[in-house]
Backbone of each chain as ProteinMPNN parsed JSONL, in Angstrom:
{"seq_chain_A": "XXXXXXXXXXXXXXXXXXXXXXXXXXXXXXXXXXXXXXXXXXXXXXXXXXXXXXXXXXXXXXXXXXXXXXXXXXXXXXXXXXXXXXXXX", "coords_chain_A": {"N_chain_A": [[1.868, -21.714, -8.622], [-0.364, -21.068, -7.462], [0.909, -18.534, -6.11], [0.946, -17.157, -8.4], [-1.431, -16.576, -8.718], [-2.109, -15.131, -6.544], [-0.567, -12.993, -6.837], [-2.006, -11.878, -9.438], [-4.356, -11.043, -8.488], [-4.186, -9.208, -6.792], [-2.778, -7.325, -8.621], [-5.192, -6.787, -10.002], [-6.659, -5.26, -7.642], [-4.786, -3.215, -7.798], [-5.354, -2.359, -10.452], [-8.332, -1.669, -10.147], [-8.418, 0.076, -8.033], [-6.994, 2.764, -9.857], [-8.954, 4.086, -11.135], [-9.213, 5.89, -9.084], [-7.796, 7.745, -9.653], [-9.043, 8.73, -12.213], [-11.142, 9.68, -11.31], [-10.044, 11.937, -9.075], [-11.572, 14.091, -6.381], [-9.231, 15.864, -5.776], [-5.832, 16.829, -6.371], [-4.504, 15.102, -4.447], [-6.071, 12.81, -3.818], [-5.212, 11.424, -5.992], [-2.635, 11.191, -6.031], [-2.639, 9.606, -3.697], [-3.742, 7.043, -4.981], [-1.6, 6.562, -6.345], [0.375, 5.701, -4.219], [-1.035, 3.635, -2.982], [-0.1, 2.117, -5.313], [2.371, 1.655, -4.577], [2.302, 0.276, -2.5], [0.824, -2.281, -2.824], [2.471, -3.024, -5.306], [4.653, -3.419, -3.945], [3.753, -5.736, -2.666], [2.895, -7.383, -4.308], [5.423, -7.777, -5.621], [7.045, -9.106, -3.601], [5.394, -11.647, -2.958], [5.677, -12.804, -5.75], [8.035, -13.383, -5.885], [8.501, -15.581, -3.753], [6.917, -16.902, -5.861], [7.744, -17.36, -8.405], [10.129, -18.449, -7.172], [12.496, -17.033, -7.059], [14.498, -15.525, -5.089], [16.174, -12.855, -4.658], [14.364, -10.742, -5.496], [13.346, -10.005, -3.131], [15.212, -8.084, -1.749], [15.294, -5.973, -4.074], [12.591, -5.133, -3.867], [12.658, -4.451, -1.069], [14.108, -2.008, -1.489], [12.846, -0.466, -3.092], [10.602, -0.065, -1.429], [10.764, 2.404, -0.384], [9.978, 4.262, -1.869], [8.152, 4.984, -2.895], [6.759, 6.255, -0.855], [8.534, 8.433, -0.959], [8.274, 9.89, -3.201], [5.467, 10.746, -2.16], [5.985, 12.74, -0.319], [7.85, 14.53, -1.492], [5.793, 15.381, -3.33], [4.116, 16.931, -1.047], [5.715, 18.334, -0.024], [6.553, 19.699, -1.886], [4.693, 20.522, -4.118], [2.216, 20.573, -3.666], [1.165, 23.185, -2.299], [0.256, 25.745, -0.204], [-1.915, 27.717, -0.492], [-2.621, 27.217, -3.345], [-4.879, 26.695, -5.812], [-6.558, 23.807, -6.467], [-8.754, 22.323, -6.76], [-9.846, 21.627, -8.826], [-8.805, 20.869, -11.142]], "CA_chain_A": [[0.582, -21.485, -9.294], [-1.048, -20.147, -6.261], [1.567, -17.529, -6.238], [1.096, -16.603, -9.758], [-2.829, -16.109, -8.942], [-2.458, -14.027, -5.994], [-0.046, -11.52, -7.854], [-2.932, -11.011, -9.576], [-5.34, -10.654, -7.887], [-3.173, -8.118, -6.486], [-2.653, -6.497, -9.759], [-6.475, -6.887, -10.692], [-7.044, -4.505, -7.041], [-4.044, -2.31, -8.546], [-6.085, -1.36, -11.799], [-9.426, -0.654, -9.619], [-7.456, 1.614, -7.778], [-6.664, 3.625, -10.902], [-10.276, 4.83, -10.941], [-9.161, 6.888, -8.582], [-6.934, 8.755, -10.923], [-9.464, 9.182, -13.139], [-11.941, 10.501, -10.609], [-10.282, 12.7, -8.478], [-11.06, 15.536, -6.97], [-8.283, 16.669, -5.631], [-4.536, 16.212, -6.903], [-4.025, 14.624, -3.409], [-6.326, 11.937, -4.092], [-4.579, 10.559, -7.295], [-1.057, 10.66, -5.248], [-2.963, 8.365, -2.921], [-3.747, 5.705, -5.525], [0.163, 6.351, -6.67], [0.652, 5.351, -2.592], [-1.631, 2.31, -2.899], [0.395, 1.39, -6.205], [3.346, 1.512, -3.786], [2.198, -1.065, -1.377], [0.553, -3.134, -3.661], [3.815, -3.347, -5.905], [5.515, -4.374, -2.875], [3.145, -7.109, -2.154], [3.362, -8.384, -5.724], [6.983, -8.442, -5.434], [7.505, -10.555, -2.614], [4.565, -13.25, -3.649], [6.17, -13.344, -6.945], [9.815, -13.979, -5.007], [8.097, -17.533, -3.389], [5.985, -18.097, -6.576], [8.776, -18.052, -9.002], [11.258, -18.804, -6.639], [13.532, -15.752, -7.104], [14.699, -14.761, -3.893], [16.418, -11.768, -5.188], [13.149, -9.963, -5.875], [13.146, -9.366, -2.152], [16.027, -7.243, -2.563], [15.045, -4.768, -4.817], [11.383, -4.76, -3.161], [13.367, -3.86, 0.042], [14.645, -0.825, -2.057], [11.163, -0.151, -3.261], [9.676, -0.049, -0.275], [10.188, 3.761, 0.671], [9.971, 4.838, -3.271], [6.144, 5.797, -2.587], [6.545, 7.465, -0.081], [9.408, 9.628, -1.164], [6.991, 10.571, -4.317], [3.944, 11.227, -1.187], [6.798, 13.627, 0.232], [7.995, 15.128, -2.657], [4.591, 15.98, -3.515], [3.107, 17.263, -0.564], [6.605, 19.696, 0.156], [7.345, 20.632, -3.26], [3.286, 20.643, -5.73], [1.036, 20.999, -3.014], [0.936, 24.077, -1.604], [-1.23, 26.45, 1.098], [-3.017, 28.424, -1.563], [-2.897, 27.229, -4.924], [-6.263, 25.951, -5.606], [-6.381, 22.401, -7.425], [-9.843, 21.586, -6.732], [-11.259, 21.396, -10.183], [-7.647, 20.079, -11.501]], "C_chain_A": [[-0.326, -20.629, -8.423], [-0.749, -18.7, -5.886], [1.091, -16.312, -7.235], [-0.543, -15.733, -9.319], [-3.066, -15.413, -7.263], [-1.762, -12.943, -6.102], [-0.885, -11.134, -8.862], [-3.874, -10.808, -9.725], [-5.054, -8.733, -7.364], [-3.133, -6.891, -7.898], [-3.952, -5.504, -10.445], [-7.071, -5.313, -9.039], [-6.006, -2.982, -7.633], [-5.055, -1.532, -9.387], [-7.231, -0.669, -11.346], [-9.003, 0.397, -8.787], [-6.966, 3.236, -8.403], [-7.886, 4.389, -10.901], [-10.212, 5.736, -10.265], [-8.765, 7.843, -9.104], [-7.984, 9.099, -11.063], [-10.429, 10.152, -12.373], [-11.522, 11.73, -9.869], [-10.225, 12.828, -6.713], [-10.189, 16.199, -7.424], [-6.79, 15.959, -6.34], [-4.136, 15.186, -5.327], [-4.476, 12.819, -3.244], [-5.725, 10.77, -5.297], [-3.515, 10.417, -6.909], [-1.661, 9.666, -4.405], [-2.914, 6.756, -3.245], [-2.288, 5.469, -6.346], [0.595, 5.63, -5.069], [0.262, 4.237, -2.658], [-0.645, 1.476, -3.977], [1.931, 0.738, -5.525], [3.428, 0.626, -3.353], [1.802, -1.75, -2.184], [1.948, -3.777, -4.794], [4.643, -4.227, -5.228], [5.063, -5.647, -2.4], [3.484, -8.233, -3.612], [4.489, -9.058, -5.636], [7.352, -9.317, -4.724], [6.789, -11.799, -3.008], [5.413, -13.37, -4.8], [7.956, -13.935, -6.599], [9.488, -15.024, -4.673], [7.29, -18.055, -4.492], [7.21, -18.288, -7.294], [9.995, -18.727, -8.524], [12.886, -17.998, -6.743], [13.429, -14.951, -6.156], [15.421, -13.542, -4.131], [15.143, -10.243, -5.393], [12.825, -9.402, -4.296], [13.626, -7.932, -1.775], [15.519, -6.12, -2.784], [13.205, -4.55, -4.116], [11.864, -4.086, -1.504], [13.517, -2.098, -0.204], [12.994, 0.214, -2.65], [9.845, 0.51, -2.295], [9.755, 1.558, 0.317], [10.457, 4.735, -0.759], [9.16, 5.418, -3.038], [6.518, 6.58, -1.939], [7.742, 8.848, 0.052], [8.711, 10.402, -1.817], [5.927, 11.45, -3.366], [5.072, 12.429, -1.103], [7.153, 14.526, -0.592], [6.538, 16.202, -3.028], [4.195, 17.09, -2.906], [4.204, 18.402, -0.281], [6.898, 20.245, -0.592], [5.943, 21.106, -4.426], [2.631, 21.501, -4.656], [0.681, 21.768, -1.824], [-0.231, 24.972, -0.519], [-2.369, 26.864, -0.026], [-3.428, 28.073, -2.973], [-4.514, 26.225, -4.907], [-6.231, 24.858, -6.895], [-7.632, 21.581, -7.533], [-10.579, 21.316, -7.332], [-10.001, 20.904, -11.279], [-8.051, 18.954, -11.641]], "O_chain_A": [[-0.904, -19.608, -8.794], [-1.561, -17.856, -5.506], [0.924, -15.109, -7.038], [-0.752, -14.544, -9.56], [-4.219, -15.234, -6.87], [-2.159, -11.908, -5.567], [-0.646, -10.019, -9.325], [-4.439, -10.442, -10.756], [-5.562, -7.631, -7.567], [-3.517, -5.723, -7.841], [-3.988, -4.403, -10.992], [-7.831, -4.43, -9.436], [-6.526, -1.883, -7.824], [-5.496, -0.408, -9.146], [-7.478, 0.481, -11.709], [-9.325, 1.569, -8.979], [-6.71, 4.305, -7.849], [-7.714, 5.568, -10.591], [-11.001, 6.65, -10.503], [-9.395, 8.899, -9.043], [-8.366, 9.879, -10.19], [-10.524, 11.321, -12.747], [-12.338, 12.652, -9.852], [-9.486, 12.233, -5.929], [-9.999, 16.815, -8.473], [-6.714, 14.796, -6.737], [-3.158, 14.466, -5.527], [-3.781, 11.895, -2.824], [-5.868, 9.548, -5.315], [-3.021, 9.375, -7.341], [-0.999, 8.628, -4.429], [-2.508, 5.774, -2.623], [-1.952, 4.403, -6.861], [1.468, 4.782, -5.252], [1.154, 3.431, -2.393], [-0.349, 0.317, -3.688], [2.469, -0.32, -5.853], [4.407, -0.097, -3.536], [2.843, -2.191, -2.673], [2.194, -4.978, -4.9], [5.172, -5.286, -5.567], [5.769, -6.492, -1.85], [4.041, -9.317, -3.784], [4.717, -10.267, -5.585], [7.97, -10.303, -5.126], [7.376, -12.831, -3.336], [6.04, -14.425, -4.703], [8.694, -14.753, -7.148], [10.156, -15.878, -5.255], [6.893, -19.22, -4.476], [7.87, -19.279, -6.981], [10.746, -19.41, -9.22], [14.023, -18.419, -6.526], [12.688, -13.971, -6.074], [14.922, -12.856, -3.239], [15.346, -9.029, -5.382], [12.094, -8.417, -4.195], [12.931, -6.94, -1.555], [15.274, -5.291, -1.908], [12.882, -3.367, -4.017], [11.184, -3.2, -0.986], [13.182, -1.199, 0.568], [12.485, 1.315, -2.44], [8.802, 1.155, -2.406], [9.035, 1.953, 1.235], [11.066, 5.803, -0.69], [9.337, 6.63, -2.92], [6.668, 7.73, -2.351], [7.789, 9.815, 0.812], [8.397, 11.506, -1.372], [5.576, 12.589, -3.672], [4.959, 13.189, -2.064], [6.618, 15.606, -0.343], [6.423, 17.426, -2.964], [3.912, 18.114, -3.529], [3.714, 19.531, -0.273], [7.504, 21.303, -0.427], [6.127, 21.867, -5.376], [2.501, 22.725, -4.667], [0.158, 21.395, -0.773], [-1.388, 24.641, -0.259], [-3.451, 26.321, -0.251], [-4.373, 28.554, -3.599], [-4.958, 25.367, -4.143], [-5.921, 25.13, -8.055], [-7.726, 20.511, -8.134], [-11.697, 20.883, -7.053], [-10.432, 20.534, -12.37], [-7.272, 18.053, -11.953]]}, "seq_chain_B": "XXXXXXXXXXXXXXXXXXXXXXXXXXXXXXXXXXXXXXXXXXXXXXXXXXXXXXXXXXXXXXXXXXXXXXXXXXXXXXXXXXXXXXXXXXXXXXXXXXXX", "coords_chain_B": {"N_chain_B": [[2.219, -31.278, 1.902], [3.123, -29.373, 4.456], [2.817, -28.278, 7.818], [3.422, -25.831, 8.326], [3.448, -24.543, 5.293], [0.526, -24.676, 5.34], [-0.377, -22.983, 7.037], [1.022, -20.393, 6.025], [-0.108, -20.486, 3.395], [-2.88, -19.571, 4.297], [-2.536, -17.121, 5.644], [-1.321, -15.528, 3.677], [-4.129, -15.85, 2.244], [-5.579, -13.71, 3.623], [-4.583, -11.525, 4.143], [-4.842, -11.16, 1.354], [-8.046, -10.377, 2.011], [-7.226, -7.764, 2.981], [-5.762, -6.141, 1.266], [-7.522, -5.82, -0.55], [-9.9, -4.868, 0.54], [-8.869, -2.757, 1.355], [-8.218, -1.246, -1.315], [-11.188, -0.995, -1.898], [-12.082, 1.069, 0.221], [-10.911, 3.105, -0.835], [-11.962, 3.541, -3.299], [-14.675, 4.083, -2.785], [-14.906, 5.707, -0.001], [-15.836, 8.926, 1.096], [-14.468, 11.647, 1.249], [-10.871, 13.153, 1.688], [-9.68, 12.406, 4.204], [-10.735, 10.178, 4.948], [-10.419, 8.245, 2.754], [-7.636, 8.601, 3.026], [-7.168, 7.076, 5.4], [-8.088, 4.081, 4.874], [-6.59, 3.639, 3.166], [-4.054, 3.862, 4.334], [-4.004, 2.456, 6.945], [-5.516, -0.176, 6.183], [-3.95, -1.426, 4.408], [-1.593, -1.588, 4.847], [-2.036, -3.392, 7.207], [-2.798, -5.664, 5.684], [-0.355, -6.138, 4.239], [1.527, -6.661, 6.283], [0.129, -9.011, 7.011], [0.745, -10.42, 4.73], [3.609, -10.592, 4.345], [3.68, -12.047, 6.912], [2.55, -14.816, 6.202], [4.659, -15.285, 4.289], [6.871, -15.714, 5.735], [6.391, -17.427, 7.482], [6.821, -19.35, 5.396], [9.693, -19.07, 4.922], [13.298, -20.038, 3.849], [15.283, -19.492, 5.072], [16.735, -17.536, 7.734], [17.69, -15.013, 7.285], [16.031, -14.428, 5.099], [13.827, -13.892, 6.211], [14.199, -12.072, 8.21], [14.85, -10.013, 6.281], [12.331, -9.394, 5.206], [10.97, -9.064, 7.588], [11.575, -6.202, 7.965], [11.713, -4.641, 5.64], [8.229, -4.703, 6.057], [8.529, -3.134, 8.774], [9.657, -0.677, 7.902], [7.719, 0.242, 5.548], [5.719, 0.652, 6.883], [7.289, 2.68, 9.146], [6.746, 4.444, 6.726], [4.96, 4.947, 5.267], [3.283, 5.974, 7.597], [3.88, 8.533, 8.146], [3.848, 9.578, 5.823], [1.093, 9.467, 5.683], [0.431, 11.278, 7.285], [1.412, 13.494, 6.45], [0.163, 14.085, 4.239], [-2.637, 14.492, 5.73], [-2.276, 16.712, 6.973], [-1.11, 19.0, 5.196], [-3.858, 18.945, 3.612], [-5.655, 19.881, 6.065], [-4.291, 22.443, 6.519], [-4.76, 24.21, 3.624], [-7.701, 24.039, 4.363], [-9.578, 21.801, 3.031], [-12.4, 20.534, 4.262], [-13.284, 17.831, 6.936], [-15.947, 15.268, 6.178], [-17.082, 14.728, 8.02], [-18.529, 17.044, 9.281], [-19.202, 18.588, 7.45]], "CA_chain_B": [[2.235, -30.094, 2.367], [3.268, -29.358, 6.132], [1.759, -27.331, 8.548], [4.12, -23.803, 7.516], [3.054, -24.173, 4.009], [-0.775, -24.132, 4.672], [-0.374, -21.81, 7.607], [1.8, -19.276, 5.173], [-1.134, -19.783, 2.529], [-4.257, -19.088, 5.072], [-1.986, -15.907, 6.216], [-1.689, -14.707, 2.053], [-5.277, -15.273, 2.113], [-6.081, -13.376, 5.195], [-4.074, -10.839, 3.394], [-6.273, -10.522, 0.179], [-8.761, -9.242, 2.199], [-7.12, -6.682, 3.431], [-6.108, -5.617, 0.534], [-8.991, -5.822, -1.192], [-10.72, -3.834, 1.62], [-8.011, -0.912, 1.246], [-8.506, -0.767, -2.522], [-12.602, -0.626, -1.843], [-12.302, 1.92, 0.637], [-9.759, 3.743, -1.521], [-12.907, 3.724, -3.848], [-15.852, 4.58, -2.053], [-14.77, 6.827, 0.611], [-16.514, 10.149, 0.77], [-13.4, 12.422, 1.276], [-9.787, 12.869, 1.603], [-9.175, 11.664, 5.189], [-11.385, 8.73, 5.233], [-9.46, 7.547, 2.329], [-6.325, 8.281, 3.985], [-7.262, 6.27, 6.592], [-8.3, 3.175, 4.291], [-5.274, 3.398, 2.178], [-2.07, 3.142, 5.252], [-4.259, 1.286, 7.595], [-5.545, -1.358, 5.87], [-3.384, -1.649, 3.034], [-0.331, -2.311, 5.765], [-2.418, -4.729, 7.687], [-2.697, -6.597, 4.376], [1.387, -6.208, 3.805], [1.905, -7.716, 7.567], [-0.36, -10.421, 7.319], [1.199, -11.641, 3.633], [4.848, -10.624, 5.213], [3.734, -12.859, 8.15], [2.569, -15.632, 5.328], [6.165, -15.2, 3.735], [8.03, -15.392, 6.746], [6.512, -18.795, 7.861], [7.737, -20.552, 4.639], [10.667, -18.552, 4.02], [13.954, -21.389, 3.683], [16.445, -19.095, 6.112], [16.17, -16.051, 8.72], [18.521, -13.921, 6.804], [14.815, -13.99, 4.357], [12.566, -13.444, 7.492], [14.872, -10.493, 8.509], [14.393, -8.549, 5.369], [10.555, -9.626, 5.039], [10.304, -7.677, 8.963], [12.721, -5.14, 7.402], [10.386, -3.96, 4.754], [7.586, -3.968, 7.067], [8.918, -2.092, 9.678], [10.268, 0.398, 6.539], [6.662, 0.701, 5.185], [5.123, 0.831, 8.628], [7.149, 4.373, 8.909], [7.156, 5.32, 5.898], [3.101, 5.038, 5.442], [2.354, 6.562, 8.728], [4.843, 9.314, 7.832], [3.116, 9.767, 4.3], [0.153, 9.944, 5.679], [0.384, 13.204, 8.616], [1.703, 14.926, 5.759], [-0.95, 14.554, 3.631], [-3.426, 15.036, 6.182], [-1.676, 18.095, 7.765], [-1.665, 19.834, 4.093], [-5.138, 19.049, 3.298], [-6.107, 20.683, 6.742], [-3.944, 23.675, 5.796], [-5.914, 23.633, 2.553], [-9.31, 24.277, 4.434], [-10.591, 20.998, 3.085], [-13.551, 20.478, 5.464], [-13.831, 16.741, 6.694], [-16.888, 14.929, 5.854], [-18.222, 14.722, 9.198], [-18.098, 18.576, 9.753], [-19.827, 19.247, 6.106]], "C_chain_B": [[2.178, -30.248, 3.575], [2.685, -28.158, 6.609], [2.16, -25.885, 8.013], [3.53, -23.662, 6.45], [1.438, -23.548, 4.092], [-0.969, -23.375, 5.788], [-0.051, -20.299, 6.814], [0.386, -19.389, 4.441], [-2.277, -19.537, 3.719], [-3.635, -17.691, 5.634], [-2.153, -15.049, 5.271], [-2.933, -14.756, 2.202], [-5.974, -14.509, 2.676], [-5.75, -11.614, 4.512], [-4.872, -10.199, 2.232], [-6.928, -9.86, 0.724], [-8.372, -8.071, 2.392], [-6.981, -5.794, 2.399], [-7.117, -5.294, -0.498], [-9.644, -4.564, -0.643], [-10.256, -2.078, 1.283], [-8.346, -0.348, -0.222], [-9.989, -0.177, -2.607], [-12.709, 0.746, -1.418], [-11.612, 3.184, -0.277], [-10.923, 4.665, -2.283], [-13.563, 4.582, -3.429], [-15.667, 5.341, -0.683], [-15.302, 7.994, 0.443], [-15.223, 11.189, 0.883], [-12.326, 11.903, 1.308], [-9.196, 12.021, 3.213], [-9.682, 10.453, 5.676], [-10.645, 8.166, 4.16], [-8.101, 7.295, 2.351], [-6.354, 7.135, 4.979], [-7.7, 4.623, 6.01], [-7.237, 2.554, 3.666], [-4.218, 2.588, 3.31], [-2.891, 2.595, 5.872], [-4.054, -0.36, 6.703], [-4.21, -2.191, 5.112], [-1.704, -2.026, 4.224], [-0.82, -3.399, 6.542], [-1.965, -5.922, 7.054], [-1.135, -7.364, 4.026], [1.878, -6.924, 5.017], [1.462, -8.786, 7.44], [0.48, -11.133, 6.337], [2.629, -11.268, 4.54], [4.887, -11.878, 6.425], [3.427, -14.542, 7.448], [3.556, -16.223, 5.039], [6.97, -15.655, 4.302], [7.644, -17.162, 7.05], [6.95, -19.842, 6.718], [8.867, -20.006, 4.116], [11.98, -19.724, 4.525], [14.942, -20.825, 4.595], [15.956, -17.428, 6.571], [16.74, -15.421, 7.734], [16.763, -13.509, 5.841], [13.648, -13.523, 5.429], [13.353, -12.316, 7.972], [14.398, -9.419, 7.417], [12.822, -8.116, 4.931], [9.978, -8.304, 6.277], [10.79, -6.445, 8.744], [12.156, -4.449, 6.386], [9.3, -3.778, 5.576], [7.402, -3.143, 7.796], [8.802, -0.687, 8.861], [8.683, 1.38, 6.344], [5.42, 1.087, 6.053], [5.273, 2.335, 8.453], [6.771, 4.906, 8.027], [5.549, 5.671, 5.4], [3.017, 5.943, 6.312], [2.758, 8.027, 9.012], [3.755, 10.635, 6.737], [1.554, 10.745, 5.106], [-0.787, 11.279, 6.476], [0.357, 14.337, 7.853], [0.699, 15.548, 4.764], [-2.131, 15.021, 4.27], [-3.415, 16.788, 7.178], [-2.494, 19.259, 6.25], [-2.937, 19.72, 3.809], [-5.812, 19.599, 4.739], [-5.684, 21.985, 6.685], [-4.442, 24.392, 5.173], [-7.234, 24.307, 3.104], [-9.878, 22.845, 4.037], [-11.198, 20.416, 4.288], [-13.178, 18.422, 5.658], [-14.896, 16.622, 6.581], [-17.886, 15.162, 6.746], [-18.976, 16.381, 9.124], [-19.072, 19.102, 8.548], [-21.145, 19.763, 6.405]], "O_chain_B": [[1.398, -31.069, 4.056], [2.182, -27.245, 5.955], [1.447, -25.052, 7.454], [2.916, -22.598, 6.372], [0.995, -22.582, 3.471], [-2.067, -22.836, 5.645], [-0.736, -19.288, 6.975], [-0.41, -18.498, 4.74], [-1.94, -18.353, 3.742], [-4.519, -17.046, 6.198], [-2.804, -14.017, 5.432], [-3.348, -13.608, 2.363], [-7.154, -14.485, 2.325], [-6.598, -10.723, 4.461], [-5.386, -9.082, 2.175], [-6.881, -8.669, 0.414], [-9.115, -7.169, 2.004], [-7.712, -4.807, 2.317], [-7.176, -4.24, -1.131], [-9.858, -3.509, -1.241], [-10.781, -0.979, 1.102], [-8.699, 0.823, -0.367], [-10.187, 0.881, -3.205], [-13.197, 1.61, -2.146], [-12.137, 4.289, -0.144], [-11.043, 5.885, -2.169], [-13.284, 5.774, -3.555], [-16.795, 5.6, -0.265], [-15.257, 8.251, -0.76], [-15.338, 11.656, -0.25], [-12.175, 10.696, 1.116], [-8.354, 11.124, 3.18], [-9.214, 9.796, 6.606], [-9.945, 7.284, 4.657], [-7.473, 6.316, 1.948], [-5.394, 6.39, 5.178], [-7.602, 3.813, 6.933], [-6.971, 1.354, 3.594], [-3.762, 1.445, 3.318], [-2.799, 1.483, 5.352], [-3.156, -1.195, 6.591], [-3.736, -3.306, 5.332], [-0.929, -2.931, 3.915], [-0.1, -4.396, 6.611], [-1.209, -6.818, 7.431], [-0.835, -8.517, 3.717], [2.677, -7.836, 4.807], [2.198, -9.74, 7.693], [0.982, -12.211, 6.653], [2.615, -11.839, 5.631], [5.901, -12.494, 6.755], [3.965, -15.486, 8.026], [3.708, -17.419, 5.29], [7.946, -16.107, 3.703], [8.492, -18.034, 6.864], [7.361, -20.969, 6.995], [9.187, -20.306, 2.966], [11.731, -20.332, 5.566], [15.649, -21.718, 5.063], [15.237, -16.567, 6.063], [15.806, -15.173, 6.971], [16.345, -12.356, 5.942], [12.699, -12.787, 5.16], [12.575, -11.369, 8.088], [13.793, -8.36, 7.583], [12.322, -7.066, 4.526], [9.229, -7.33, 6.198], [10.339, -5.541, 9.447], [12.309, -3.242, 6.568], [9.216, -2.618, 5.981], [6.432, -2.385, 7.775], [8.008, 0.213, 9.139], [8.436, 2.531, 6.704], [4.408, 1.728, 5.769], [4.442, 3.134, 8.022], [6.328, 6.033, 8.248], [5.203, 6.839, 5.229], [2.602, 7.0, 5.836], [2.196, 8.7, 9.876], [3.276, 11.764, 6.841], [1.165, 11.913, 5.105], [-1.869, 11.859, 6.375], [-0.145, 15.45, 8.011], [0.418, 16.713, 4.484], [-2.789, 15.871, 3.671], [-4.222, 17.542, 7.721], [-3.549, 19.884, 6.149], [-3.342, 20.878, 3.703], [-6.974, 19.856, 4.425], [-6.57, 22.834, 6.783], [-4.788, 25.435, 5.727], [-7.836, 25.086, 2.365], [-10.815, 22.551, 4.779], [-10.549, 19.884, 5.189], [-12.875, 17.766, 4.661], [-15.485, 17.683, 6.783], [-19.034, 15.577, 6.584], [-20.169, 16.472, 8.832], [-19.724, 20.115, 8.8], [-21.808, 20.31, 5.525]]}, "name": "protein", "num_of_chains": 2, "seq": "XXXXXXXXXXXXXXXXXXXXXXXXXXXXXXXXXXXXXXXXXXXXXXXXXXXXXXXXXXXXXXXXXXXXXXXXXXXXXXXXXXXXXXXXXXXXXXXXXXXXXXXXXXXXXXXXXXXXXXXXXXXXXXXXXXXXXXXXXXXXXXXXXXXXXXXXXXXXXXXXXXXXXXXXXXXXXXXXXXXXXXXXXXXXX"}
């Protein structure tokens, strides 16, 4: 039960996070709160592995765990270039 | 309830804040490298402390191995993340805040 209500809490900092999306500026900032969704995901996952008691969920949060930051990487060597200007994007 | 259990929960709660904190700053930050710096700090603090929560009631090491095993993981892989983004956004020209 305790579990249950700090996955989401967790969830509930997730969605204010999203605000960032919506705000901005830059495209760099909205990969950030994709970065936060990262870690936060991963936190969920494990609390929800001791609340429900599905040790398995570690697992695949293991696997999870360097998803984000492939996406950050991806991003920043392949979108977000020297010159292109994104600052009103 | 024995001592691990309400040690593990006062560790998750210790935790909330942090994340909490990282999501705020995430927020209200004035630029891109102060919210860099809100995001992988805190927001891994947060993931150690509940990891460190986890670990004191977890039922066998083989589960406290992969608990430090993600950590470690997201440790690099954050602090990684985050050079690159701050490299390109100095590339970029974006000014920091201070400097404005």
């Amino acid at each position: 039960m305790i579990y249950n209500g700090v996955a989401l809490f967790l969830l509930l900092t997730v969605i204010a996070g999203m605000v960032r999306i919506i705000k901005g500026p830059t495209v760099a900032d909205r990969m950030m709160a994709a970065q936060l969704f990262g870690t936060c995901g991963l936190a969920i996952l494990l609390v929800l592995a001791r609340g429900m008691d599905m040790p398995e969920l570690i697992d695949i949060a293991l696997a999870f765990s360097l998803l984000a930051t492939l996406a950050t990487m991806t991003f920043v060597r392949r979108t977000w270039y020297k010159g292109d200007d994104d600052e009103h994007s | 309830m024995n001592i691990h259990e309400s040690a593990g929960l006062f560790f998750i709660a210790a935790a909330m804040v942090f994340f909490l904190s990282g999501t705020v700053g995430l927020l209200r930050f004035p630029d891109i490298y102060t919210r860099l710096h809100a995001l992988t700090k805190a927001d891994n603090v947060g993931l150690g402390l509940l990891i460190l929560g986890l670990s004191l009631q977890a039922p066998d090491w083989l589960t406290v191995a992969k608990l430090i095993l993600i950590w470690l993981l997201v440790l690099l892989a954050s602090s990684t993340s985050c050079h690159l983004v701050a490299r390109r956004a100095l590339q970029k020209d974006i000014k920091p805040w201070a400097l404005k």
